[in-house]
C-alpha positions in Angstrom: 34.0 -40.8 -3.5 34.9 -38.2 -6.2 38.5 -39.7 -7.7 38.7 -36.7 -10.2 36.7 -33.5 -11.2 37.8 -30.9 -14.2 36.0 -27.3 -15.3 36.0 -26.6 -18.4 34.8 -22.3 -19.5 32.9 -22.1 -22.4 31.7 -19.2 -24.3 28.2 -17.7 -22.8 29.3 -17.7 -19.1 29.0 -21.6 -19.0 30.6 -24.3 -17.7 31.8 -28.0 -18.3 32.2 -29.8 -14.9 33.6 -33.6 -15.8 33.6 -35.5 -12.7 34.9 -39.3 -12.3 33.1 -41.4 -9.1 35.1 -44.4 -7.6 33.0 -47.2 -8.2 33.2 -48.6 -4.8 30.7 -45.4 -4.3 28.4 -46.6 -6.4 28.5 -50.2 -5.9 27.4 -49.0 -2.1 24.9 -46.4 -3.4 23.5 -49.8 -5.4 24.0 -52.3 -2.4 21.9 -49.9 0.0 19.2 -49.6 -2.9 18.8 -53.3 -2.8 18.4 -53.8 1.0 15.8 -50.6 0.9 13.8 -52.7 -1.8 14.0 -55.9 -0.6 12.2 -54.5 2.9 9.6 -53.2 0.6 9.2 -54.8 -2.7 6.1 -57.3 -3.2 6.8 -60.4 -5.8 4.2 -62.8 -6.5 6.0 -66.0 -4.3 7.2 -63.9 -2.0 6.0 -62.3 1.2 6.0 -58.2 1.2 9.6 -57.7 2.5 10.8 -61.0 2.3 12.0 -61.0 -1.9 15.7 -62.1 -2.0 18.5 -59.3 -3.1 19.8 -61.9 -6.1 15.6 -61.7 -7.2 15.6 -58.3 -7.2 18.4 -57.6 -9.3 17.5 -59.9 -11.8 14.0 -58.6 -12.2 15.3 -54.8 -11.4 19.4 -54.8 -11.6 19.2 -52.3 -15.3 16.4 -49.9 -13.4 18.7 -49.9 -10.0 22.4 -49.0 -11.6 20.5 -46.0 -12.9 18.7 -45.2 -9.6 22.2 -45.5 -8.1 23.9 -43.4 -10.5 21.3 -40.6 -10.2 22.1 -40.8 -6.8 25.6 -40.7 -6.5 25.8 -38.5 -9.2 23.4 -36.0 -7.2 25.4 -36.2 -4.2 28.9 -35.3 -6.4 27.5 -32.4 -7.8 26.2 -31.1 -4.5 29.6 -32.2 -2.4 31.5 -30.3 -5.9 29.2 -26.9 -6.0 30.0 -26.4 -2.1 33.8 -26.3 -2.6 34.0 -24.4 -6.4 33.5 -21.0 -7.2 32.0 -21.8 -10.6 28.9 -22.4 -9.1 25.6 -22.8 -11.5 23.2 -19.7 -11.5 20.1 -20.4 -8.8 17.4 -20.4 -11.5 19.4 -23.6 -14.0 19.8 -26.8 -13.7 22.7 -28.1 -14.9 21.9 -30.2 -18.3 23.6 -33.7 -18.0 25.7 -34.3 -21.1 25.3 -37.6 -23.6 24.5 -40.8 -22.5 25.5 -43.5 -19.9 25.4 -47.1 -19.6 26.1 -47.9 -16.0 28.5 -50.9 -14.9 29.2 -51.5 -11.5 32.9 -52.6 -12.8 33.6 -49.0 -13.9 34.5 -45.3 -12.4 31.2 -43.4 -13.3 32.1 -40.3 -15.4 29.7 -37.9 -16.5 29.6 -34.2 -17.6 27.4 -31.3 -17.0 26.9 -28.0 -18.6 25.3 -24.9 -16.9 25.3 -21.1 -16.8 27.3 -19.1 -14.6 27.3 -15.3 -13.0 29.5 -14.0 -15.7 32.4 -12.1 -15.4 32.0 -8.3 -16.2 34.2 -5.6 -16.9 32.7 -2.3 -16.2 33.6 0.9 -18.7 34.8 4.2 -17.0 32.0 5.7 -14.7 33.2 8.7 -13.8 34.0 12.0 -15.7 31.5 11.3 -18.3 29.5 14.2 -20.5 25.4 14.6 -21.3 23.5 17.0 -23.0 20.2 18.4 -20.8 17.3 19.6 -22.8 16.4 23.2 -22.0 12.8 23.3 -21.3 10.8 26.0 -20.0 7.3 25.5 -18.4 4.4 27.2 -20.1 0.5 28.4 -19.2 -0.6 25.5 -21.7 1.3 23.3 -19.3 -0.4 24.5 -16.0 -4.3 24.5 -17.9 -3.5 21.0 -18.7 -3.0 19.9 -15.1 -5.8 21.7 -14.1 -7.9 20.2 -17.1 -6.8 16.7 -15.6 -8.0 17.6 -11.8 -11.5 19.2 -13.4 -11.3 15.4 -15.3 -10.8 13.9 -12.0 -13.9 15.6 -10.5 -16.5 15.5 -13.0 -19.6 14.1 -12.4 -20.2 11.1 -14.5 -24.0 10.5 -15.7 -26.0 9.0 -18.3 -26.1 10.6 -21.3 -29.4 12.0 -22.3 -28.4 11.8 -26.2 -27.9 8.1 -27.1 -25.1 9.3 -29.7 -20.9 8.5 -29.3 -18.9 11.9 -28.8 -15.4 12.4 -27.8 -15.1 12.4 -23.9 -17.6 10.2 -23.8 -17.5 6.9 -21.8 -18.5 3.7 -23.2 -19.1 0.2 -22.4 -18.3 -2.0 -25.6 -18.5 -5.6 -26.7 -16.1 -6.4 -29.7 -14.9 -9.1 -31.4 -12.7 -10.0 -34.9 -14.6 -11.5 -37.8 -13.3 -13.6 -40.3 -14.1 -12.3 -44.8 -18.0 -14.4 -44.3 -18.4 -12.3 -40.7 -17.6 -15.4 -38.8 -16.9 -14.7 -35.1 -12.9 -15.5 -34.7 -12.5 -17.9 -31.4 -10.8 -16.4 -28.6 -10.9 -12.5 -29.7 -14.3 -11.7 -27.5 -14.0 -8.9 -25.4 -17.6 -8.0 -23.5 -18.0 -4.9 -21.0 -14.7 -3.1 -22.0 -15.2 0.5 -20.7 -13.0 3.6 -22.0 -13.0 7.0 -22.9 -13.6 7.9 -26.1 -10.6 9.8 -27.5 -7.9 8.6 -25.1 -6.6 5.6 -27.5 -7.0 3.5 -24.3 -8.3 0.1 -26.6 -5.7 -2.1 -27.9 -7.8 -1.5 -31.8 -8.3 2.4 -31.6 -11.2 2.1 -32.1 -12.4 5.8 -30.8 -12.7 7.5 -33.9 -14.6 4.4 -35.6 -17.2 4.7 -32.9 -17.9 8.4 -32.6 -21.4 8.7 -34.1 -23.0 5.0 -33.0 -25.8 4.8 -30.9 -26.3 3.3 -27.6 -27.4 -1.2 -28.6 -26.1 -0.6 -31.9 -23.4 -2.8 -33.9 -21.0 -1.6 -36.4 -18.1 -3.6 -38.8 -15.3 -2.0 -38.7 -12.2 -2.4 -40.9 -8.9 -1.7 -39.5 -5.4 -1.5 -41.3 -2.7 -0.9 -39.1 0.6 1.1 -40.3 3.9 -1.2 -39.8 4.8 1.4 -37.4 1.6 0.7 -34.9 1.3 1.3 -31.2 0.9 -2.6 -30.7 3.8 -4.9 -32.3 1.1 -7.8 -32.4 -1.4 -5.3 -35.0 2.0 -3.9 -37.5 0.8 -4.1 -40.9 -2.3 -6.2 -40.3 -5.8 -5.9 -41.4 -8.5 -6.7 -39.3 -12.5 -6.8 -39.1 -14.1 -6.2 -36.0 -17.8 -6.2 -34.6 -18.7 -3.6 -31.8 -22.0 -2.7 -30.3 -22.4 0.1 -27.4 -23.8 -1.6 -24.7 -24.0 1.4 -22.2 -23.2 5.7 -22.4 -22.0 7.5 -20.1 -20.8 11.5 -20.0 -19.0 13.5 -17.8 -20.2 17.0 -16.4 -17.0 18.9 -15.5 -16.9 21.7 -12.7 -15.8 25.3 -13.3 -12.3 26.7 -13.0 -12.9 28.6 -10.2 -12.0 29.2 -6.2 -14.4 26.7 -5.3 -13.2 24.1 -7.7 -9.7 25.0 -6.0 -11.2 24.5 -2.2 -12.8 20.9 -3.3 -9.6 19.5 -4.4 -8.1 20.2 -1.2 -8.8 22.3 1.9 -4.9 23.5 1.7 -6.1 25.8 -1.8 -8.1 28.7 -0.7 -8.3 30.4 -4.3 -7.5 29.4 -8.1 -4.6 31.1 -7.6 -2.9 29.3 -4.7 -3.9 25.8 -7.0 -2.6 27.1 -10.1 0.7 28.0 -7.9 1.1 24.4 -6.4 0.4 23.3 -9.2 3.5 25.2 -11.1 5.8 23.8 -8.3 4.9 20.4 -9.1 5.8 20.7 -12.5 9.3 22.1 -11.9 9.9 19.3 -9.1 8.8 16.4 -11.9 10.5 18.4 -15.0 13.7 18.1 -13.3 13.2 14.6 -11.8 12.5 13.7 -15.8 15.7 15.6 -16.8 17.5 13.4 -14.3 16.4 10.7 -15.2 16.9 11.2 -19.0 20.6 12.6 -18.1 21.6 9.5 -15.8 19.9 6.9 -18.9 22.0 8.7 -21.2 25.5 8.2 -18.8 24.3 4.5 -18.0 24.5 3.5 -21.5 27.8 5.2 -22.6 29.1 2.8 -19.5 27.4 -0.4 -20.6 28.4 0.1 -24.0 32.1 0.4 -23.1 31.8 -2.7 -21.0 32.4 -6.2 -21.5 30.0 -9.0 -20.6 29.6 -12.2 -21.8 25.7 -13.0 -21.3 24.6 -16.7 -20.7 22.0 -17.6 -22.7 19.7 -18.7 -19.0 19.6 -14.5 -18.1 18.8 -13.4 -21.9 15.9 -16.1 -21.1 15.1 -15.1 -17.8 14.1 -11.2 -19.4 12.4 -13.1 -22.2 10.0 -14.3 -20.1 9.6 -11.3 -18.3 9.1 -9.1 -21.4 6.6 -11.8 -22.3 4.7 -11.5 -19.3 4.6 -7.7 -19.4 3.2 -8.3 -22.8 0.2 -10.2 -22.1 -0.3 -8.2 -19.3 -0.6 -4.9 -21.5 -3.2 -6.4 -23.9 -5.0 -7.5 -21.1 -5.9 -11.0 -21.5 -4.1 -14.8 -21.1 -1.3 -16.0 -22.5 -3.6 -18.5 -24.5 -5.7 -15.4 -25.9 -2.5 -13.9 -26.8 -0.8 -16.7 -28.5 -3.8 -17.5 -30.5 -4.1 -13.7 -31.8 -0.2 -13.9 -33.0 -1.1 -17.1 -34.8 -3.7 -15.5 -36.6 -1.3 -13.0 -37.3 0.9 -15.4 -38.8 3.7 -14.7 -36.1 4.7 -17.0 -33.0 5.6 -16.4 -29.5 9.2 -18.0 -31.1 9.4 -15.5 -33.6 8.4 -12.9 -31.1 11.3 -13.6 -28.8 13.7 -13.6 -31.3 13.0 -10.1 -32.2 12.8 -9.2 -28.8 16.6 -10.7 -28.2 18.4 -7.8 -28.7 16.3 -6.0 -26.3 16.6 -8.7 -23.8 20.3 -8.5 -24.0 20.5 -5.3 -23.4 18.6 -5.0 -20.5 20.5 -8.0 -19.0 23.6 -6.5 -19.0 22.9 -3.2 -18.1 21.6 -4.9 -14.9 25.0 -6.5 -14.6 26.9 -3.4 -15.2 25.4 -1.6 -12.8 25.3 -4.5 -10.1 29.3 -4.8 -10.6 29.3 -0.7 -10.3 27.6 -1.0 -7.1 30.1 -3.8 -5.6 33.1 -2.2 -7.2 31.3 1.1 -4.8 30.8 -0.8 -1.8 27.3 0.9 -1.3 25.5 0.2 1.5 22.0 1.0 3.2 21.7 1.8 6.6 19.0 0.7 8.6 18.1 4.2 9.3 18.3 5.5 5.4 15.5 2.8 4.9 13.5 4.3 7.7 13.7 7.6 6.2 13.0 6.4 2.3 10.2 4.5 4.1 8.5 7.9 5.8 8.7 9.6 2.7 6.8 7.1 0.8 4.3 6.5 3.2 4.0 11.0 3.7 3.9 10.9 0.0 1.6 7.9 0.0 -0.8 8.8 2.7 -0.1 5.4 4.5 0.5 5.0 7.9 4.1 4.5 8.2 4.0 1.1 10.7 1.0 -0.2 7.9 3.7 0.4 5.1 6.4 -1.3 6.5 4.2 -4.2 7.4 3.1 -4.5 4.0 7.1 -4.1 2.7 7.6 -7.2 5.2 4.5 -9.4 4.3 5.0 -8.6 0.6 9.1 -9.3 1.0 10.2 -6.3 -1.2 12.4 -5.1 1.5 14.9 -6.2 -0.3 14.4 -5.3 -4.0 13.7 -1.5 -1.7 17.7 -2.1 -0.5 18.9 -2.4 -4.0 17.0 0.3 -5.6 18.7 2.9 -3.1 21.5 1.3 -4.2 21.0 2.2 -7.8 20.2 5.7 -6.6 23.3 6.3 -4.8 25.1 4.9 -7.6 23.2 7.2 -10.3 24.1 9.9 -7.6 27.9 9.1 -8.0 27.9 9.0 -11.4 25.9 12.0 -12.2 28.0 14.1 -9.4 31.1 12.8 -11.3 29.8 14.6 -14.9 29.7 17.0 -17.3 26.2 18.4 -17.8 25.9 21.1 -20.6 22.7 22.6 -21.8 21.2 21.6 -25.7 18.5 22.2 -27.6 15.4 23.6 -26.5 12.7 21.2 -26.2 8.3 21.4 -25.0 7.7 20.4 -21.8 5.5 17.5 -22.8 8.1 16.1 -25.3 10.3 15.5 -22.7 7.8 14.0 -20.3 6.3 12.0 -23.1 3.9 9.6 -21.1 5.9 9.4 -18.0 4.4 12.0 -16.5 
């Protein structure tokens, strides 16, 4: 069936497949068409299954040499991606090249064009160098932990005063107003609940609010720096509505032994909390210093690498980093595409300045897959029951519940190649040079990922 096929690389990790079909292929492909739709084709003059082959291809014969080429064409490519190695990635479809006027007389040649696992060459990985922050743990550290646990078990009330105060929890309705004070379509947002202070409202609003009472509404201007929080906001001004629909305050215990015995029974005094609670911090400091250390070793290697990116993965993370962006502002795509446009900006626009971003991220993923194959890692069946008890000990999950849910859920696998990455990072980080730099506070190093 297939007389001739030819690859042809192009830049981008893609690939040109020309293929030439015998056209006695086709003229079967064509012949079988017409005995399937002569069983089943209904012409007025004719009974239901009964319309002649020579009728049918003078009423049909242009819409048939197509269905046959399609056909044929889709069993080549098939047949061809079985045997190659250039085989298309699992998430393209390969784009079908210029146009084609079929004639049973002919060959039928065609080209495609898709993307391809590209070919990378990994950087040295071992013997590299990193600088570790020095970073000591203070008594402001350890109040702040406990201020969060007294946070976690305040009592939360009504508040007697109808007033707005920092710490205070409200229940808003918002929405942006156009210069008359025109409600703008799609910005609505009823029964959002934060805490005032924490910045937790895609407007920060916290400080414009302090001092409203409970059923009140306010207009608030807002003119955000080009440097905002929120790319979507940079250097806009907006006008909002907001009324306080509900108050609520929280009454926080004291720092005392009994505080210490009600956030678990394993604390008998302040002190044995305030001890656990120093432990903790060294265990995550110098996960966090890890981490930063092994980001910092990662890049040097992906930047001395070579990889040629198709265009389908810088898409692929696109789309993710899209998704991870509607999710953070906490509404649909719609909503969100309709607040860029009165922004002036598109999701288009958006992408392209999220590119180089997106290309980063895709190759650093490659990099690090080739590290791991060029390792030959592997995880034992027993290493994931082990990672698998120290999650669900960690977790407070039954262990057989957890691995059920790992099964149902099928991240089994996405578990396998994190371990991976782990023993890689292990390999990596064994291999360096680790000196000591500047000193830096505790909570700059943890930033928010604490």
């Amino acid at each position: 069936m297939i007389a001739n096929k030819e690859i042809e690389r192009l830049p981008q990790s893609a690939v040109k497949l020309s293929v030439t079909i015998e056209k006695d292929a086709v003229r079967a492909e064509y012949g079988d068409l017409l005995k399937k739709y002569s069983k089943t084709a209904k012409l007025k003059g004719f009974r239901p299954g009964h319309v002649p082959g020579d009728i049918l291809e003078k009423k049909y014969g242009d819409s048939l040499k197509h269905e046959a080429s399609a056909n044929i064409m889709e069993k080549a490519l098939k047949d061809i991606f079985e045997q190659i190695d250039e085989k298309p990635l699992p998430y393209v479809t390969p784009e079908l090249q210029g146009d084609f006027t079929p004639d049973l007389d002919k060959n039928l040649e065609f080209a495609v064009v898709y993307d391809v696992f590209p070919e990378v060459t990994v950087g040295e990985y071992r013997g590299l160098s990193a600088e570790e922050a020095d970073v000591e743990i203070s008594s402001e550290d350890e109040q702040r932990e406990i201020d969060i646990l007294r946070e976690q078990n305040a009592l939360v009330v009504d508040k007697k005063e109808d007033t707005v105060a920092k710490n205070d929890i409200v229940t808003i309705t918002y929405y942006e107003v156009d210069e008359g004070g025109k409600e703008i379509p799609n910005t609505r947002r009823e029964g959002f609940v934060f805490t005032v202070g924490t910045g937790y409202n895609l407007y920060k609003l916290d400080d414009d609010i302090v001092g409203m009472k409970k059923d009140t509404e306010k207009v608030i201007a807002k003119d955000f720096p080009e440097d905002f929080e929120y790319e979507i906001l940079r250097g806009k001004k907006v006008t909002l509505k907001v009324t306080v629909t509900a108050l609520k305050e929280k009454q926080l215990p004291e720092m005392d032994d009994e505080l210490a015995q009600d956030i678990s029974e394993k604390y008998k005094t302040l002190a044995d909390l305030k001890a656990d609670i120093r432990q903790k911090l060294e265990e995550v400091l110098k996960n966090r210093l890890k981490s930063e250390n092994i980001s910092a070793l990662i890049k040097k290697v992906v930047d001395a690498s070579e990889v040629d990116l198709p265009k389908s993965m810088v898409s692929l993370e696109l789309d993710q980093m899209w998704h991870n962006f509607v999710s953070r502002l906490r509404g649909t795509e719609e909503q969100v595409e309709a607040l860029l446009g009165r922004e002036g900006k598109s999701k288009e626009e958006l992408f392209k300045e999220w590119t180089p971003a997106a290309e980063r991220s895709a190759k650093t993923e490659l990099v690090i897959h080739k590290m791991i194959e060029k390792e030959s890692l592997v995880i034992t069946d027993n290493e994931i029951e082990d990672e698998l008890k120290r999650e669900a000990e960690s977790s407070n999950t039954p262990l057989e519940e957890l691995k059920a849910q790992y099964e149902k859920e099928r991240v089994r696998d996405y578990l396998v190649e994190e371990m991976k990455k782990q023993k890689l990072y292990d390999i990596i980080i064994t291999a360096a040079s680790i000196t000591k730099g500047g000193k830096r506070k505790f909570m700059d190093v943890m930033g928010n990922n604490k």
